[in-house]
C-alpha positions in Angstrom: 14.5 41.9 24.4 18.3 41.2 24.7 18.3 37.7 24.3 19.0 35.8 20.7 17.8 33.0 19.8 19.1 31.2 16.8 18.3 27.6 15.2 20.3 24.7 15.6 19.7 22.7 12.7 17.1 22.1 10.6 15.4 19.1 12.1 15.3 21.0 15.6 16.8 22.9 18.3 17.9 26.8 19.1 20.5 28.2 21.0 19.8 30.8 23.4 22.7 33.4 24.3 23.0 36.7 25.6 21.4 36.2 28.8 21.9 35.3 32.5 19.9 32.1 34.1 21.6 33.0 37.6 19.4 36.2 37.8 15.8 37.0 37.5 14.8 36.7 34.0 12.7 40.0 32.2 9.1 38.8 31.2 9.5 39.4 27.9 12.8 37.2 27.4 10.4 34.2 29.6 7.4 34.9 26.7 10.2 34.7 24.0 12.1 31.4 25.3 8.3 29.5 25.8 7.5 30.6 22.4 11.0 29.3 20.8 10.6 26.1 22.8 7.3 25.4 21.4 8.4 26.2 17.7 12.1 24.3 18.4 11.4 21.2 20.5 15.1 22.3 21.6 16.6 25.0 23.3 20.2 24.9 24.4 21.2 28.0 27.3 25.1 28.4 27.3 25.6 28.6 31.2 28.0 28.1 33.7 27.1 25.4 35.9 24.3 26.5 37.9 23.7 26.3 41.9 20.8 23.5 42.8 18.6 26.2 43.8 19.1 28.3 40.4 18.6 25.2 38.5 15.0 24.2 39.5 13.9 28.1 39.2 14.8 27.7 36.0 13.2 24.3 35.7 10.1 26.1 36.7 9.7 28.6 34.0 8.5 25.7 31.9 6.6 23.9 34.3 6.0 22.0 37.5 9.3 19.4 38.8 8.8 15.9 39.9 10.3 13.7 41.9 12.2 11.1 39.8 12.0 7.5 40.1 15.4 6.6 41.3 16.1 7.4 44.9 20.0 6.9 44.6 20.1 9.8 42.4 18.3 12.8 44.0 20.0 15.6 44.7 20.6 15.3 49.0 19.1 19.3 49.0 17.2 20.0 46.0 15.1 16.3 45.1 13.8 17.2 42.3 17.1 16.9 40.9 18.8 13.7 39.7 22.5 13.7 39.9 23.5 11.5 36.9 27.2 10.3 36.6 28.0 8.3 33.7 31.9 8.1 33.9 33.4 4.7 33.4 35.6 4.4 36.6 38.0 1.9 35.1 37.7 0.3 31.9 35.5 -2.6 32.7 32.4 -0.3 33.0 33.3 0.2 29.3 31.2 -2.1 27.2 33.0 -3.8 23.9 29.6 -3.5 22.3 27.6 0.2 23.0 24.4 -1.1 22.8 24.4 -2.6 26.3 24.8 0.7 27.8 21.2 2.0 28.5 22.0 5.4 27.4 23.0 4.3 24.0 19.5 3.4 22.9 16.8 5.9 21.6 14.4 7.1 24.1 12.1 9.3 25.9 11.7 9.8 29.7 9.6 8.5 32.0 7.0 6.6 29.2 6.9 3.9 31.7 4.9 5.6 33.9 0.9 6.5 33.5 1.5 10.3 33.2 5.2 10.8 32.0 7.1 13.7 32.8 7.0 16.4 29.7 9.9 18.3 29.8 13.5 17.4 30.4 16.2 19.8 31.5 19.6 18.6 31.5 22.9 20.6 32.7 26.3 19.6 32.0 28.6 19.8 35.4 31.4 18.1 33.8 32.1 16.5 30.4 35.0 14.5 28.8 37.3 15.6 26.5 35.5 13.6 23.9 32.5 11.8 23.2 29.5 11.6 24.9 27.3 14.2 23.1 23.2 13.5 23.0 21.0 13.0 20.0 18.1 13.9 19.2 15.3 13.3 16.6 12.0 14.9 16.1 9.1 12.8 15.6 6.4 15.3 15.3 8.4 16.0 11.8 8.7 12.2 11.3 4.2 12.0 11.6 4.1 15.4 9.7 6.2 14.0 6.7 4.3 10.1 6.7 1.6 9.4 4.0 -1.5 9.5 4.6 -2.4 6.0 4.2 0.7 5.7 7.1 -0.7 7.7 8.9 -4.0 6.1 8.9 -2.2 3.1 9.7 -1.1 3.9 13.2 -3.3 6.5 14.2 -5.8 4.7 16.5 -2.9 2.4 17.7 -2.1 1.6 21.6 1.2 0.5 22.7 2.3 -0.7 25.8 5.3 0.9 27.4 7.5 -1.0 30.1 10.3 -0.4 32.5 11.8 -2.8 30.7 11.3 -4.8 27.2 13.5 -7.3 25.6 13.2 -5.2 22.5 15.8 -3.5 23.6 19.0 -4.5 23.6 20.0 -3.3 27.2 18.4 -4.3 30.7 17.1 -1.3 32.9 18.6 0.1 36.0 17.3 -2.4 38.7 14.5 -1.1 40.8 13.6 -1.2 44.3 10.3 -3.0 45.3 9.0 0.1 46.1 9.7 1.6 43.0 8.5 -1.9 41.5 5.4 -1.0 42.6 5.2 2.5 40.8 5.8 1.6 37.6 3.7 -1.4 36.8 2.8 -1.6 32.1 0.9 1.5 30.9 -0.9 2.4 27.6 -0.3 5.0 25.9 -1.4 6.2 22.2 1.4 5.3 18.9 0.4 8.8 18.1 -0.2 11.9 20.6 -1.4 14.9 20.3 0.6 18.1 22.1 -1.5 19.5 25.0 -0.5 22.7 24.2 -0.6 23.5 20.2 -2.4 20.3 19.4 0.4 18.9 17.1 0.6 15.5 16.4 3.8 13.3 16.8 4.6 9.3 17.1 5.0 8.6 20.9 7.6 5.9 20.5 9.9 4.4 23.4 12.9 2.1 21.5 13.9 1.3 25.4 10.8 0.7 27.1 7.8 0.6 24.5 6.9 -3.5 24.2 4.3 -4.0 21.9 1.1 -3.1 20.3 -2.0 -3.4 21.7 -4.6 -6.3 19.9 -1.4 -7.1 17.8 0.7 -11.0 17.7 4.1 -10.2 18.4 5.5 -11.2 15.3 3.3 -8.3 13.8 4.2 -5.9 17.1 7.5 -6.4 16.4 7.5 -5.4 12.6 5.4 -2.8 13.1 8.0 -1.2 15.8 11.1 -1.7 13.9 9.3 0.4 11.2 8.5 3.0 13.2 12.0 2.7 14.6 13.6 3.5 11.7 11.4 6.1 9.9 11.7 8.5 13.2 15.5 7.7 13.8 16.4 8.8 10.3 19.1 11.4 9.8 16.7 14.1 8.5 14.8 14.4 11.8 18.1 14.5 13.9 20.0 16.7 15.8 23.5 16.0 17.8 24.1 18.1 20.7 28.4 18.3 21.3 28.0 19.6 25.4 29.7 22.5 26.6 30.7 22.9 29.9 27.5 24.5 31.6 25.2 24.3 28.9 21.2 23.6 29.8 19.2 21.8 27.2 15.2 21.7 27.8 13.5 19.1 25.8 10.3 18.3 24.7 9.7 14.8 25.7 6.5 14.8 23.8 7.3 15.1 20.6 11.6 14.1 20.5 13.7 10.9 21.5 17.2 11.0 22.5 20.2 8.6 23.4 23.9 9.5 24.2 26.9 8.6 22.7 28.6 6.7 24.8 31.6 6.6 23.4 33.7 8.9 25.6 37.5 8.3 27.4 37.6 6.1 31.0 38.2 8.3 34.2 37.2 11.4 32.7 33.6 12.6 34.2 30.5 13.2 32.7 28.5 14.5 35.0 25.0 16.1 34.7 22.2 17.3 37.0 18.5 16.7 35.6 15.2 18.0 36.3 11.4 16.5 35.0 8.7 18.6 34.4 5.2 17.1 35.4 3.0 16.3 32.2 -0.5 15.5 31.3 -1.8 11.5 30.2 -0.6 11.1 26.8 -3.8 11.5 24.4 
């Protein structure tokens, strides 16, 4: 194997250098990056931008794309890539206050829908000088370290997950009807269990989960900011400062992550993103 792979910090996430991702990969580098992604939650591929066409193989190494909800933003050869610019053009695209920028709240992708996607894969194309890295926290470590009796608290719990809430402090992108009409509420389980090594971790959307299910919203609402804060806490969290070209995968299933969106008007940050199909949240 001539690949290394090497931890990024303790809460998650492993870089993976000495290898190529615009040529065929050997099987056993494949069987070592799905084992590392499985133990990491995180793996980050330092690359040079990749062609389209190079990017999805990659993508599906780990899994099946999707088409993603947006139309505005796939990829005019490739649609199972979203192109995602996030420059400010001039400086009133800058908000005063960062939490009305989307980006800027905690999240996972694609909750809103019945069967969200599992994976992310993000590539920086361009980034700004400074700024605009992407955090990350890991709340299969947040259930793993909860007590018990916590535990036993919010195992059995529902929650419903939204395009939008008003929890959060940012409105959503606005939608076509048609894609109105493909994201109507969904339920999904406070806590799931990982398809694939049947680890536990609190499903948890700061931007789009609404409430619990059975619960007043008074009650809801505390019960959310709790979780909130025990999975955003500093221990479980790992910043990502982008390189030109690098390629994070992500677990969506067990890590949330917003962007600091903090970075300089009129420089571009510009990224091409691929979701991997996943299985109903249980």
């Amino acid at each position: 194997m001539s690949l290394k792979i090497e931890p990024l910090g303790d809460a998650l996430g492993a870089e993976v250098s000495d290898i190529d991702l615009s040529k065929p990969l050997m099987e056993e580098d494949i069987a070592a990056v799905k084992d590392a992604f499985l133990d990491y939650h995180l793996l980050c591929f330092r690359s040079d931008p990749l062609a389209a066409e190079d990017f999805s193989a990659i993508a599906r190494l780990f899994g099946e794309p999707q088409l993603q909800l947006i139309r505005t933003t796939r990829h005019g050869e490739v649609p199972e890539i979203s192109v995602l610019d996030s420059t400010y053009k001039n400086a009133d695209q800058k908000p005063a206050d960062f939490k009305l920028n989307r980006k800027s709240g905690w999240h996972t992708d694609d909750s809103y829908f019945e069967v969200p996607a599992k994976v992310t894969l993000l590539q920086s194309i361009e980034i700004p000088k400074s700024g605009g890295h992407t955090r990350f926290c890991n709340t299969r470590k947040a259930y793993d370290d909860l007590a018990e009796e916590e535990k036993r608290r919010i195992d059995d719990l529902k929650a419903v997950h939204a395009y939008d809430t008003m929890r959060a402090p940012a409105r959503a992108k606005k939608r076509t009807k048609e894609e109105e009409e493909e994201t109507p509420e969904v339920v999904h389980p406070l806590v799931r269990t990982h398809e694939e090594n049947g680890s536990k971790a609190i499903y948890f959307n700061p931007n789009r989960t609404d409430r619990i299910v059975g619960m007043e919203r008074k009650d809801s609402d505390a019960l959310l900011d709790w979780v909130n804060e025990t999975i955003t806490q500093q221990k479980y969290r790992y910043d990502h400062e982008w390189r030109m070209g690098d390629l994070l995968v992500w677990d969506n299933r067990c890590l949330i992550h917003s962007v600091n969106v903090d970075f300089p008007v009129g420089q571009t940050r510009l990224h091409q993103r691929i979701l991997l199909k996943g299985a109903r949240p249980q």
